[in-house]
N, CA, C and O of each residue as an XYZ file, in Angstrom:
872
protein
N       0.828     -1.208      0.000
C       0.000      0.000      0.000
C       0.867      1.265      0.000
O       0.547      2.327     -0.534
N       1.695      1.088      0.484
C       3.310      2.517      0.440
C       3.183      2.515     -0.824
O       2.627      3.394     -1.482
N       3.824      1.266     -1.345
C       3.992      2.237     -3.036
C       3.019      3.100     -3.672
O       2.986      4.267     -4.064
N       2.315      2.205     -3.636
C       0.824      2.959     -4.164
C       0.133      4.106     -3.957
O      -0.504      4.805     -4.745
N       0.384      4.232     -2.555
C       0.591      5.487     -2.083
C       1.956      6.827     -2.702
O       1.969      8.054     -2.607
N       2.772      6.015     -3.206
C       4.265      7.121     -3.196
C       3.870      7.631     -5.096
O       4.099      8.658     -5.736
N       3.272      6.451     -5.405
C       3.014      6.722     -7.215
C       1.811      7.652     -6.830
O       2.129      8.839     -6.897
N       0.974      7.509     -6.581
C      -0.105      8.300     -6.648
C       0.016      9.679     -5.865
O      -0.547     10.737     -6.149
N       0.954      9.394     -4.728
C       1.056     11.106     -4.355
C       2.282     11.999     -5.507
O       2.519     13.206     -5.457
N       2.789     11.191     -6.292
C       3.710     11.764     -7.672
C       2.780     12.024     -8.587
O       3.070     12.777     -9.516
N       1.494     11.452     -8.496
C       0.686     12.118     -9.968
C       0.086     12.968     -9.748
O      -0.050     13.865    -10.580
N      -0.459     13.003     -8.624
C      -0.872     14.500     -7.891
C      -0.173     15.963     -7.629
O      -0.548     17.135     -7.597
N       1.102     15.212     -7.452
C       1.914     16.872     -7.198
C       1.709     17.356     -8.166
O       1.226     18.487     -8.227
N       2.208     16.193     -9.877
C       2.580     16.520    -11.175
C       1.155     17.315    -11.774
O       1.094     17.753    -12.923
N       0.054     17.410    -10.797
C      -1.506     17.292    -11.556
C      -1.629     16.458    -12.306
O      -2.118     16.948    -13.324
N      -1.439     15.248    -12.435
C      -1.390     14.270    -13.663
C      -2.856     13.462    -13.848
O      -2.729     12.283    -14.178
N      -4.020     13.877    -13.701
C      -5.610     13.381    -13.521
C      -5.671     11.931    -13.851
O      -6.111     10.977    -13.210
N      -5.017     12.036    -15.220
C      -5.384     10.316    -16.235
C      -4.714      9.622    -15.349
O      -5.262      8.636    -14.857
N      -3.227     10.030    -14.907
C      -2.749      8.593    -14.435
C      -3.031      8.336    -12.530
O      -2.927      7.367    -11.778
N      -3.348      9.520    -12.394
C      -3.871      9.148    -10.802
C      -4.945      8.720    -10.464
O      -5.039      8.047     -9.438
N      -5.947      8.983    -11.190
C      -7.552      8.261    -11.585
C      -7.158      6.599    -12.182
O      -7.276      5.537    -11.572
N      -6.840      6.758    -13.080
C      -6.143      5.313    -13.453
C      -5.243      4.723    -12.548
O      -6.051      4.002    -11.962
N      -4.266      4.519    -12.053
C      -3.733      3.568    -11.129
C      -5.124      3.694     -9.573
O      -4.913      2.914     -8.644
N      -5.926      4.302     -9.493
C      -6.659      3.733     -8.036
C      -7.702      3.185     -8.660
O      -8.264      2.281     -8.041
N      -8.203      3.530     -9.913
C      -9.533      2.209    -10.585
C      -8.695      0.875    -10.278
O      -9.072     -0.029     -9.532
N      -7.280      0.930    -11.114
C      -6.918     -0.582    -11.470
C      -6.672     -1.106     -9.772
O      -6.467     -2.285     -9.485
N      -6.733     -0.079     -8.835
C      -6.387     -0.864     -7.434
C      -8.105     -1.673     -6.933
O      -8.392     -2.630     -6.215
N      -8.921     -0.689     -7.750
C     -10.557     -0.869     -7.011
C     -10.532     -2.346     -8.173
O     -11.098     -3.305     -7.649
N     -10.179     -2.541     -9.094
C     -10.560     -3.902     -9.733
C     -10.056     -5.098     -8.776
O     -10.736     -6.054     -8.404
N      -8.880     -4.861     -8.504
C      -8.132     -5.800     -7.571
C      -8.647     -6.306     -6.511
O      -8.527     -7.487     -6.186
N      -9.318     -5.367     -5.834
C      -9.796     -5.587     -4.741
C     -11.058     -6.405     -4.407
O     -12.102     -6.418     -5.060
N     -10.785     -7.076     -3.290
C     -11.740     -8.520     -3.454
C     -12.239     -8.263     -1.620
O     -13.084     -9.077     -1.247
N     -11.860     -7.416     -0.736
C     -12.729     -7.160      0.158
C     -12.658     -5.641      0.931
O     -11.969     -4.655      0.668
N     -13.730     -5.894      2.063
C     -13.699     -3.950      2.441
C     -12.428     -3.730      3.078
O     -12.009     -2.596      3.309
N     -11.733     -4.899      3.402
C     -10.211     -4.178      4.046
C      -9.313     -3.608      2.931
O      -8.341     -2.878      3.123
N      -9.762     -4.034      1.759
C      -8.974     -3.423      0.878
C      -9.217     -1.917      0.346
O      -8.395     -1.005      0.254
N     -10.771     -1.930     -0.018
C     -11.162     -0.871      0.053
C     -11.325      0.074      1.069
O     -11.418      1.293      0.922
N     -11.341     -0.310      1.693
C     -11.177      0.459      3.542
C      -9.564      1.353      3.107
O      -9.391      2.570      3.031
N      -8.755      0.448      2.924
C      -7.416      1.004      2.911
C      -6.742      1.829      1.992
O      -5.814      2.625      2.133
N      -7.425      1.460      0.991
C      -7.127      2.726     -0.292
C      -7.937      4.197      0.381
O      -7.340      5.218      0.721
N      -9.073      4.025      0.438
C      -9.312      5.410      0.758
C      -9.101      6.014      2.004
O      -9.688      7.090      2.115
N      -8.520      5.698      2.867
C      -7.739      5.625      4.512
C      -6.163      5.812      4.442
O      -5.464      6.615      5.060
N      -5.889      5.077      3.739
C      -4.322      5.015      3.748
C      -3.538      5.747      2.120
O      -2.343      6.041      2.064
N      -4.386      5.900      1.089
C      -4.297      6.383      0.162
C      -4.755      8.018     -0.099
O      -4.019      8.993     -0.248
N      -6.085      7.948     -0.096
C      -7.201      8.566     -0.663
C      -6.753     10.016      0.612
O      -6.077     11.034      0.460
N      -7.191      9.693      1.309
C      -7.558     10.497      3.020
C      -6.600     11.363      2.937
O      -6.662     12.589      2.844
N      -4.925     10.043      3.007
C      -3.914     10.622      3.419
C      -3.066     11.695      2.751
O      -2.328     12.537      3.262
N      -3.406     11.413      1.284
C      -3.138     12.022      0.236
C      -3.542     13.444      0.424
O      -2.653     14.285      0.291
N      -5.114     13.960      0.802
C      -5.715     15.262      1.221
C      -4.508     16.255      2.682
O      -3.986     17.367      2.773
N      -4.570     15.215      3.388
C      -4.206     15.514      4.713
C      -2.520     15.948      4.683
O      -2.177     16.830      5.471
N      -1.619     15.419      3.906
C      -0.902     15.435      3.819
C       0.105     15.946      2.654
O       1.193     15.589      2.204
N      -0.953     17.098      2.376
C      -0.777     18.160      1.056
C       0.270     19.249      1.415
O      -0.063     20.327      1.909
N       1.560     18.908      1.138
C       2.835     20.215      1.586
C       2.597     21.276      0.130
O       2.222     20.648     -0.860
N       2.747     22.509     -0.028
C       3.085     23.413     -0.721
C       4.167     24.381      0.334
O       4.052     24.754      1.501
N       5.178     24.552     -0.648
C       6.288     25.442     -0.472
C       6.536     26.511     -1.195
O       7.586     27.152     -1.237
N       5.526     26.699     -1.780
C       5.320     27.893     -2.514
C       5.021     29.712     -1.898
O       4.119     30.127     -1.170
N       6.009     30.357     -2.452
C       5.580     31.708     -1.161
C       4.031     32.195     -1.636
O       3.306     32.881     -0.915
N       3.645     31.694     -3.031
C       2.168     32.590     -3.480
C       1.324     31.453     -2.359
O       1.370     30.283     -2.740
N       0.902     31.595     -1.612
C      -0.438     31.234     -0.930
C      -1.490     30.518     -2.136
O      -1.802     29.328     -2.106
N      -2.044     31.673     -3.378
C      -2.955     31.461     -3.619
C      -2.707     29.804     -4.732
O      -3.452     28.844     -4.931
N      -1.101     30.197     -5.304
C      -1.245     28.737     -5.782
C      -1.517     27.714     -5.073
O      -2.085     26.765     -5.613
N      -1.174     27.668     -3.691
C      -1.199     26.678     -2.595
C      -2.509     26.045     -2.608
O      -2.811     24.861     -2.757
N      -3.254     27.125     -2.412
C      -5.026     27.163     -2.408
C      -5.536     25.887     -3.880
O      -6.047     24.769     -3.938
N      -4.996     26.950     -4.890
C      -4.990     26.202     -6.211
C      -4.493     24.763     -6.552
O      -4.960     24.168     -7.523
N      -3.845     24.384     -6.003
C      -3.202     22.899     -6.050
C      -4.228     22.260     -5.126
O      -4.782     21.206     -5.440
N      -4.476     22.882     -4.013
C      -5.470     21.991     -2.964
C      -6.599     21.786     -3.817
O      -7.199     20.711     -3.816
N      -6.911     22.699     -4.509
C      -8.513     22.650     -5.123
C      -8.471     21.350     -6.512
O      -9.375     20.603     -6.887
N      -7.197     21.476     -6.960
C      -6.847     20.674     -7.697
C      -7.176     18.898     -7.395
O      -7.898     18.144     -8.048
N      -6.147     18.541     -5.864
C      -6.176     17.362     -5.728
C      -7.246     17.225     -5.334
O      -7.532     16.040     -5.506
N      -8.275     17.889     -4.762
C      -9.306     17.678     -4.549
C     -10.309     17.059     -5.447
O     -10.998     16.063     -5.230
N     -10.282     17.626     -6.225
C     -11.221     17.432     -7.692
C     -11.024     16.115     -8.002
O     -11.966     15.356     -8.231
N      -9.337     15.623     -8.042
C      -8.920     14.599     -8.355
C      -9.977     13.251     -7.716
O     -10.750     12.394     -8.143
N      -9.369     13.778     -6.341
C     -10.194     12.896     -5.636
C     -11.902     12.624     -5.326
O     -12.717     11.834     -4.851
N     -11.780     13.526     -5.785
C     -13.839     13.440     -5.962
C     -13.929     12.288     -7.123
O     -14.518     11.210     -7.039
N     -13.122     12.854     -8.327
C     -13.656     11.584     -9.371
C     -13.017     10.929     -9.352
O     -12.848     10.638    -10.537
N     -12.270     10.233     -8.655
C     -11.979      9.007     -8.122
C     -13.071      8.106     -7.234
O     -13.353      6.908     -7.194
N     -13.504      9.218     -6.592
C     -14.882      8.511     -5.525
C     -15.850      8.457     -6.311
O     -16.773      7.865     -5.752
N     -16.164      8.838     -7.528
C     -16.989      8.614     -8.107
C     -16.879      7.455     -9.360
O     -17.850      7.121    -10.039
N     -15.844      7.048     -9.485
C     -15.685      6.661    -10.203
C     -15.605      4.835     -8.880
O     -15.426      3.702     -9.328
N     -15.705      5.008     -8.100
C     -15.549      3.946     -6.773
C     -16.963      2.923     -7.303
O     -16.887      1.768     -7.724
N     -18.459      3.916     -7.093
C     -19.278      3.472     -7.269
C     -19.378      2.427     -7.554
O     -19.072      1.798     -6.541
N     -19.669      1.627     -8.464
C     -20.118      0.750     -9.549
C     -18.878     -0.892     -8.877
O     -19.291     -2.037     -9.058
N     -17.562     -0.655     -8.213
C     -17.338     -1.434     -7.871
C     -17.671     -1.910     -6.590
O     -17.550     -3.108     -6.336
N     -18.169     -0.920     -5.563
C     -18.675     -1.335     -3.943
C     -19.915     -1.699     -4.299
O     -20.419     -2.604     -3.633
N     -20.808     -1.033     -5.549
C     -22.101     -2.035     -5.372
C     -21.596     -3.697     -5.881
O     -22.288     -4.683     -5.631
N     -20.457     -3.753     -6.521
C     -20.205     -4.949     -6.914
C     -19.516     -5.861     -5.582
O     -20.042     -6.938     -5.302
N     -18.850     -5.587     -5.137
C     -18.404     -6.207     -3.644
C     -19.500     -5.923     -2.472
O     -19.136     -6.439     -1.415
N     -20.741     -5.241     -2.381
C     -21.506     -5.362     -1.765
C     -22.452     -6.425     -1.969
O     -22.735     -7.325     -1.178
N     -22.844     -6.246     -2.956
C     -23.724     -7.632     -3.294
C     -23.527     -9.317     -3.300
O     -24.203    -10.333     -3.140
N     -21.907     -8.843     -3.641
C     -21.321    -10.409     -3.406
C     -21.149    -10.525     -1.813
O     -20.524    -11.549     -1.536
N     -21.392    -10.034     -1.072
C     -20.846     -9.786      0.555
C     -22.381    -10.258      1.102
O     -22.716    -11.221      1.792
N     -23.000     -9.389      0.621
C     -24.917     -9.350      1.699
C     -25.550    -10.293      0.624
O     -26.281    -11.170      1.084
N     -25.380    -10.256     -0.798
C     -26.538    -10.873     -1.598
C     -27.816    -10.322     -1.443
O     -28.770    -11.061     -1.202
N     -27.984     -8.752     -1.585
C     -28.837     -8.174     -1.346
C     -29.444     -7.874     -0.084
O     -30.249     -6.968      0.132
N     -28.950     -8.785      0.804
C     -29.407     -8.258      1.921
C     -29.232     -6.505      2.638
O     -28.532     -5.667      2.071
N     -29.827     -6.273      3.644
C     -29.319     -4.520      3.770
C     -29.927     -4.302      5.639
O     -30.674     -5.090      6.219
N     -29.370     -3.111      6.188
C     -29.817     -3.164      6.958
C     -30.416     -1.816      7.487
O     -30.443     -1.413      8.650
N     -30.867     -1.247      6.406
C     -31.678     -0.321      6.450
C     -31.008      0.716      5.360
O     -30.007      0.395      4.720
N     -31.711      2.096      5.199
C     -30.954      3.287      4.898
C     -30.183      3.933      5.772
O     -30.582      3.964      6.936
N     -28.897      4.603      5.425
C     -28.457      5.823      5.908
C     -28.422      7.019      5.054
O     -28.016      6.860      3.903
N     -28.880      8.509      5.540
C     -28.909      9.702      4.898
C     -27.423     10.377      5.320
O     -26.880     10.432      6.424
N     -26.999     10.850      4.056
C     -25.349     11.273      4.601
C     -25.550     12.681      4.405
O     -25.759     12.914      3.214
N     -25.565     13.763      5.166
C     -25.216     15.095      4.487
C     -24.085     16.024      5.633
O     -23.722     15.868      6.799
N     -23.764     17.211      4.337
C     -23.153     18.034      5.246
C     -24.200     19.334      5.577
O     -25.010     19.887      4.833
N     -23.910     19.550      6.760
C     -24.962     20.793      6.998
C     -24.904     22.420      6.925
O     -23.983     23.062      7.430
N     -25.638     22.811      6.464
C     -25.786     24.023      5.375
C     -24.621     24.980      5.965
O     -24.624     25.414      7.117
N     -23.783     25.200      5.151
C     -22.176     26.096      5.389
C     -21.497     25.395      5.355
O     -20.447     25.895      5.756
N     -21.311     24.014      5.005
C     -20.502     23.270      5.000
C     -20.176     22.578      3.696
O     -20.831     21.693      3.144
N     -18.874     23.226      3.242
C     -18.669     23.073      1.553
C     -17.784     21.596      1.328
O     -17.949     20.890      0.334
N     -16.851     21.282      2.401
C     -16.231     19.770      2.643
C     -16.752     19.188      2.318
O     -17.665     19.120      3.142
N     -17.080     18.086      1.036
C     -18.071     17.228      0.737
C     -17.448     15.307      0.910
O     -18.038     14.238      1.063
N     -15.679     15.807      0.748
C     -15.137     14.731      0.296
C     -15.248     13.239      1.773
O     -15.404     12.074      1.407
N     -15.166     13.494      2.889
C     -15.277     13.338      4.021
C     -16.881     12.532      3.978
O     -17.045     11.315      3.896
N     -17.732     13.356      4.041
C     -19.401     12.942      3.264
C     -19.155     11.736      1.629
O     -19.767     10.965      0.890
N     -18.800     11.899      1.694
C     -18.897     11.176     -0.143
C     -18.294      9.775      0.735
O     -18.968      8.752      0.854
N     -16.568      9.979      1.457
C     -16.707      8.506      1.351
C     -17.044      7.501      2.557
O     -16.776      6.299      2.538
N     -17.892      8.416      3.972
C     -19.022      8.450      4.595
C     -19.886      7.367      4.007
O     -19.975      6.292      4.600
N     -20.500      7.571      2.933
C     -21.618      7.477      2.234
C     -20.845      5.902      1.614
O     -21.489      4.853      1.573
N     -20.024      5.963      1.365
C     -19.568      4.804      0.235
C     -19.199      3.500      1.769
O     -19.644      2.352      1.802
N     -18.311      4.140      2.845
C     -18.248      3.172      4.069
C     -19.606      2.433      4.521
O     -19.742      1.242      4.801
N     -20.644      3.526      4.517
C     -22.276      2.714      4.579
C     -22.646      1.667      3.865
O     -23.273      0.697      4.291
N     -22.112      1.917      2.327
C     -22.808      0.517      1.566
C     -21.543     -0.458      1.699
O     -21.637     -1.626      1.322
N     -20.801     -0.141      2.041
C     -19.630     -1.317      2.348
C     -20.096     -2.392      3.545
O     -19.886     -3.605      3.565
N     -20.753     -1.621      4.478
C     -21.194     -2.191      5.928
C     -22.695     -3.107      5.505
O     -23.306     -3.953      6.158
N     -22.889     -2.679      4.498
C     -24.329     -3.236      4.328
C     -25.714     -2.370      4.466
O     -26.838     -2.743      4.800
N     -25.269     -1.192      4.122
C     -26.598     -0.126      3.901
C     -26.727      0.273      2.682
O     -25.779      0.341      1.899
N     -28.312      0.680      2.308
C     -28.735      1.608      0.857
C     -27.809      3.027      1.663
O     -27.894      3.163      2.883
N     -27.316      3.593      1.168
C     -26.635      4.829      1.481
C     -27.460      5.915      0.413
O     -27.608      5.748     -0.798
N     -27.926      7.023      1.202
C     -28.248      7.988      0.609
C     -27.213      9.299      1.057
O     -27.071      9.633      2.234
N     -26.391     10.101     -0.307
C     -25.781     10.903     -0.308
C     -26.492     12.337     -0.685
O     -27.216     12.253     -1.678
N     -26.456     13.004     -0.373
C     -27.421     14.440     -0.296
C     -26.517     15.479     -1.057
O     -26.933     16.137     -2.011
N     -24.904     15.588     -0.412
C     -24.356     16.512     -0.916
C     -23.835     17.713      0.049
O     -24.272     17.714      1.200
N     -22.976     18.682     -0.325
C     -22.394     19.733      0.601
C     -23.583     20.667      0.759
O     -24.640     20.698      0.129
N     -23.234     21.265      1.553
C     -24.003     22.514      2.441
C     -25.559     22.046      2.176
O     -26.319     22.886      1.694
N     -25.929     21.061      2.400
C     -27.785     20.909      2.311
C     -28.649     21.797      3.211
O     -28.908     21.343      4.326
N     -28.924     22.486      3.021
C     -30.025     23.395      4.001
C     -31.352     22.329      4.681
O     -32.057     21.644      3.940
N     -31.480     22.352      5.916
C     -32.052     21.529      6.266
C     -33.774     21.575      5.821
O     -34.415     20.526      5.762
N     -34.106     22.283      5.666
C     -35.424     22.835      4.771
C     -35.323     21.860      3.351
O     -36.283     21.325      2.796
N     -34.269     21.807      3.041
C     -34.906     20.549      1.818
C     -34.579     19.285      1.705
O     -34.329     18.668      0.669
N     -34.588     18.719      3.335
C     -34.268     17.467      3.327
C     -35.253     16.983      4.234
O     -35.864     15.921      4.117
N     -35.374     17.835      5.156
C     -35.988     17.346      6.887
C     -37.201     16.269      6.204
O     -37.164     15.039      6.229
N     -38.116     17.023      5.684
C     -39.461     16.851      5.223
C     -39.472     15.622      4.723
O     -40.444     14.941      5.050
N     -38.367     14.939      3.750
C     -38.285     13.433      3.736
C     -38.012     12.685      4.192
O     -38.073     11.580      3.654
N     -37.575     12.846      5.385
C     -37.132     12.341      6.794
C     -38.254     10.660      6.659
O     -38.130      9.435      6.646
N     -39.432     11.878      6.577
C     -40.387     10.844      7.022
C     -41.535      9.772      5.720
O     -42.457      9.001      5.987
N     -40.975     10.160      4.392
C     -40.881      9.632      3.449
C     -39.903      8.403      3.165
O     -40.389      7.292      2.949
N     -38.631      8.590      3.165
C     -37.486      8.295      3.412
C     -37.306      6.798      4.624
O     -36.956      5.631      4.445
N     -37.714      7.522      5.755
C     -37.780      6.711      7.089
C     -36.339      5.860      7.601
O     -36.349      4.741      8.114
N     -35.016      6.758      7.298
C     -34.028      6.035      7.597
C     -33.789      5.492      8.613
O     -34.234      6.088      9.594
N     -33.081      4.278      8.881
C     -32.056      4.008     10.029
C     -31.306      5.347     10.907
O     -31.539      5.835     12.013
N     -30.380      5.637      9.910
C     -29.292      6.390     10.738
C     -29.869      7.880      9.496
O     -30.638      7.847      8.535
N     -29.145      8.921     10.051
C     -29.113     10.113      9.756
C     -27.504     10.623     10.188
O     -27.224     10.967     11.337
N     -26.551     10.604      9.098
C     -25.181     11.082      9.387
C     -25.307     12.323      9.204
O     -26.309     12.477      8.505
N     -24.682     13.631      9.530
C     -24.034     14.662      9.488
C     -22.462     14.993      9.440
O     -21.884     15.200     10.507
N     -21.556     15.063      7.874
C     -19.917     15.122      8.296
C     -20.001     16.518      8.053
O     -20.417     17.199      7.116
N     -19.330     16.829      9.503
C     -18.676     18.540      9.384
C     -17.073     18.808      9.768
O     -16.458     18.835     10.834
N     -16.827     18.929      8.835
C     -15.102     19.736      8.661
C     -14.742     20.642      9.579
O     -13.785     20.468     10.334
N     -15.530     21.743      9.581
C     -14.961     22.999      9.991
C     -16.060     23.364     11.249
O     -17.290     23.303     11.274
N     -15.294     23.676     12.041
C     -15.889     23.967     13.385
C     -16.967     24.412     13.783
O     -17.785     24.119     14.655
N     -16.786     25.569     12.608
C     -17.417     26.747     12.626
C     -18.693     26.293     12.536
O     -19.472     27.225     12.734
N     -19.258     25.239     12.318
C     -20.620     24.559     11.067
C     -21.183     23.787     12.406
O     -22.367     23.496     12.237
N     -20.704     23.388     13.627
C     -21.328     22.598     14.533
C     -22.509     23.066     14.936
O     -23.481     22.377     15.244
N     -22.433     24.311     14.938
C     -24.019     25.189     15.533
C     -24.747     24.763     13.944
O     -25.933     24.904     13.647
N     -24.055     24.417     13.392
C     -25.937     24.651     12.146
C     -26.075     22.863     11.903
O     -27.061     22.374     11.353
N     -25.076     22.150     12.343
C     -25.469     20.732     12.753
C     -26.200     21.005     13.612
O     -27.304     21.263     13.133
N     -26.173     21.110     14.906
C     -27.070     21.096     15.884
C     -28.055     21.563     15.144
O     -28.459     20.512     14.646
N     -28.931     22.648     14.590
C     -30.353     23.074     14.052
C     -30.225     22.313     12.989
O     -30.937     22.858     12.146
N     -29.830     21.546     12.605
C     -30.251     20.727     11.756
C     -31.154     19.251     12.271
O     -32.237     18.716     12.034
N     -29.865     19.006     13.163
C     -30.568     18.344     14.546
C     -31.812     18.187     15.312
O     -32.564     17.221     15.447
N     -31.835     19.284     15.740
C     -32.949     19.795     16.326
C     -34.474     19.836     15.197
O     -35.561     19.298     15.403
N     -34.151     20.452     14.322
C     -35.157     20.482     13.559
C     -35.521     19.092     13.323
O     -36.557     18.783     13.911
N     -34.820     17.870     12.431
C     -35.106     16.546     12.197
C     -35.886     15.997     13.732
O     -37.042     15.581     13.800
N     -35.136     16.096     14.633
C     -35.903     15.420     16.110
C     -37.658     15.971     15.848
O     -38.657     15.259     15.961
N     -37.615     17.224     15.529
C     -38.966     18.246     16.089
C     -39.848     17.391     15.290
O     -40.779     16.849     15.884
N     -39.715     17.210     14.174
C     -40.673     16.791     12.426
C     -40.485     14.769     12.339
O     -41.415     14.043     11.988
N     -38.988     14.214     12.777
C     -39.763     12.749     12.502
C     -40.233     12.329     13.017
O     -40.210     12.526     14.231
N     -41.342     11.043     12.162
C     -42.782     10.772     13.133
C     -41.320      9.322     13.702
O     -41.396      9.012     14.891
N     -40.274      8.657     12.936
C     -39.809      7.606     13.459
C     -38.314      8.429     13.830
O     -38.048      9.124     12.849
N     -37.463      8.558     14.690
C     -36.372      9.495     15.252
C     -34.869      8.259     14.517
O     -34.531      7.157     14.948
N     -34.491      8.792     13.721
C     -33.257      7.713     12.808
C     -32.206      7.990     13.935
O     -32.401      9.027     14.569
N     -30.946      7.109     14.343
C     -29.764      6.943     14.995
C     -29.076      8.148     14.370
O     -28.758      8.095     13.182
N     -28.805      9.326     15.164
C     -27.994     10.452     14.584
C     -27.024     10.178     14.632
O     -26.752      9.685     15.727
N     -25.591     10.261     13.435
C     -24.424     10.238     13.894
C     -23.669     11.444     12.927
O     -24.096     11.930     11.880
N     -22.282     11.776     13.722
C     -21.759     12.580     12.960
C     -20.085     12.288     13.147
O     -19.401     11.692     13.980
N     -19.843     12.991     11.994
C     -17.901     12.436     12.188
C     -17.535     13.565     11.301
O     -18.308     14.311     10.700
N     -16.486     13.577     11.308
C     -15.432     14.476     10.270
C     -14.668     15.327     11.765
O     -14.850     15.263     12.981
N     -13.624     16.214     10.710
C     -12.728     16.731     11.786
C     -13.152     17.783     12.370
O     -12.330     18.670     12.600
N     -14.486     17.955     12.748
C     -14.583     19.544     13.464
C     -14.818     18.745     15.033
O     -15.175     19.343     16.047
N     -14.633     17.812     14.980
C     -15.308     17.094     16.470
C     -14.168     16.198     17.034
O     -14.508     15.358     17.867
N     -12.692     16.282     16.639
C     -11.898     15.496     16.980
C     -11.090     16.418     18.270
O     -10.241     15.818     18.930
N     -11.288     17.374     18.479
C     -11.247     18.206     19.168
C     -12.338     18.739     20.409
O     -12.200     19.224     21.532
N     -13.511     18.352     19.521
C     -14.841     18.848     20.306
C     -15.931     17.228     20.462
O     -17.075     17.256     20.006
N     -15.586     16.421     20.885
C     -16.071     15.038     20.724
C     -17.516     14.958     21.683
O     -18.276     13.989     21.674
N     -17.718     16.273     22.551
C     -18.711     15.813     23.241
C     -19.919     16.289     22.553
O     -20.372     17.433     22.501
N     -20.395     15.096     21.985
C     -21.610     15.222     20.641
C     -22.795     14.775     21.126
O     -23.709     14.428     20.379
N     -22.871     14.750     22.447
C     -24.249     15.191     23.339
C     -25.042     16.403     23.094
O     -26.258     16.579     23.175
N     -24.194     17.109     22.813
C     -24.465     19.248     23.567
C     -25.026     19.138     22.234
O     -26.073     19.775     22.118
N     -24.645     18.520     21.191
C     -25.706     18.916     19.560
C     -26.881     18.031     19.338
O     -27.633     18.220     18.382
N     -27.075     16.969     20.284
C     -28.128     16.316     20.079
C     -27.393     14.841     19.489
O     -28.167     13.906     19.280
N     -26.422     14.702     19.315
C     -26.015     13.136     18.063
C     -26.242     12.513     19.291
O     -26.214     12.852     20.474
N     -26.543     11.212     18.471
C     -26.191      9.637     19.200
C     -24.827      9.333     19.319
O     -24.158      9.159     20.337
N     -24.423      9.283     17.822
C     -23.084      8.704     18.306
C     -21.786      9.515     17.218
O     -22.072     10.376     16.386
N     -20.562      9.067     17.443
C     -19.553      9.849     16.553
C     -19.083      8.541     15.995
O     -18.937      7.418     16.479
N     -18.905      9.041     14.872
C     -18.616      7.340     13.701
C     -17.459      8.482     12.780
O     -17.728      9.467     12.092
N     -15.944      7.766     13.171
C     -15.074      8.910     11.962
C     -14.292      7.427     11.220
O     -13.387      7.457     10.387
N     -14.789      6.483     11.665
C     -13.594      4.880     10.622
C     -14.633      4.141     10.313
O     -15.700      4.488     10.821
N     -14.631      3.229      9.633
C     -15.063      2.225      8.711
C     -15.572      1.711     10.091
O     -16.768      1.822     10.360
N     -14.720      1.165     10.951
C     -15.032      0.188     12.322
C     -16.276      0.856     13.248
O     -16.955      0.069     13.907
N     -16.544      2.119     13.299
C     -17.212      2.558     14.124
C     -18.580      2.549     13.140
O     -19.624      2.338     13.756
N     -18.708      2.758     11.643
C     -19.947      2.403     10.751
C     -20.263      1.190     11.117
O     -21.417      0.801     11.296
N     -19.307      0.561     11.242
C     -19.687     -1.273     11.425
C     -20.624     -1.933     12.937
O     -21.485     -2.809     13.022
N     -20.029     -1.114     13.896
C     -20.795     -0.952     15.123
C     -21.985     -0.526     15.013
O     -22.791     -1.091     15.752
N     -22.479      0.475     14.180
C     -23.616      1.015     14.419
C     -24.272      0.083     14.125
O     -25.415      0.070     14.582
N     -23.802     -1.148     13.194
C     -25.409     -2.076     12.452
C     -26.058     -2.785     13.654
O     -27.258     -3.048     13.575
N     -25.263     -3.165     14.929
C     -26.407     -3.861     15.610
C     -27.187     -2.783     16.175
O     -28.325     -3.167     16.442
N     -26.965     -1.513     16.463
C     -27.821     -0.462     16.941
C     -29.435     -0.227     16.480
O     -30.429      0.116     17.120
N     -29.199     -0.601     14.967
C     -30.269     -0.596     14.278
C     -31.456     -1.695     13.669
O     -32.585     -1.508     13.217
N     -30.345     -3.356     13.960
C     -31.406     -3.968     13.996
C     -32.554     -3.972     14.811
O     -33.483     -4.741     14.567
């Protein structure tokens, strides 16, 4: 997984799209279970974001390269799809153990964190519903109860966004007629973990802690 990691953080510096998109498909063909996929986007994918040096004195290119690998990595996660429904099905055989709704809450532009949120759910054995960055809770709440999920995730990045989780919170509690397992993860709470004061059930930031939640919900 190092190498793979050392080639792919070289196609990224280079901006090189084709061949950094291409060497992590040909890793997602390879792959024959969720520890594998667990580990590309954990030990690859994640680390790759997290571990973005610029030495550049312009700032704004700095900015610009981030926005870059970013992109990268979105269509990479999108391009994930089509093989986790394929290792999901061979895993459950259709089985499922409910929905999860993934969103980020409104001010919250971090989507990448949410996206592979959303993809760890159907790995565990859920329909995963992905919503998207900054969702205003006004156009989601209301299907709450259409919908009728299991869990209800919230990933927030930036600190700043915990108060509009909480009213997001709050609002979903006020309106469902069935109350879904709230959880939330990303890095604004690795610091601030006591996810009582916003209303969550629980904090889920690894693959292992998605995996816990399934007996919660049978």
């Amino acid at each position: 997984m190092e190498k793979l990691y050392e080639m792919f953080s070289a196609y990224l510096d280079d901006e090189n799209k084709e061949k950094a998109v291409s060497l992590i498909i040909e890793a997602f063909e390879k792959a024959q279970s969720i520890e594998t996929f667990v580990d590309i986007y954990t030990k690859i994918l994640e680390r790759s974001l997290n571990e973005l040096k610029c030495n550049l004195k312009d700032k704004k290119i700095c900015i610009w390269k981030e926005h870059v690998r970013s992109s990268i990595v979105r269509t990479i996660l999108e391009c994930a799809y089509p093989y986790i429904v394929k290792l999901r099905q061979k895993l459950f055989n259709g089985e499922r153990h409910g929905t999860a709704v993934i969103v980020c809450p409104d001010g919250e532009y971090h989507e990448i964190g949410a996206r592979m949120a959303s993809d760890f759910f159907m790995l565990a054995g859920f329909d995963s519903i992905y919503v998207g960055s900054s969702t205003p809770k006004e156009e989601f709440i209301y299907a709450i109860n259409e919908i009728r999920p299991k869990i209800l995730a919230l990933s927030v990045t930036n600190y700043y966004n915990i108060i509009s989780a909480k009213r997001t919170i709050a609002a979903v509690c006020a309106i469902a007629e069935v109350r879904p397992l709230i959880v939330v993860g990303g890095n604004a709470f690795v610091n601030n973990p006591d996810i009582k004061e916003i209303g969550a059930d629980r904090l889920a930031n690894t693959y292992g802690d998605v995996e816990k939640l399934i007996q919660e919900v049978k």
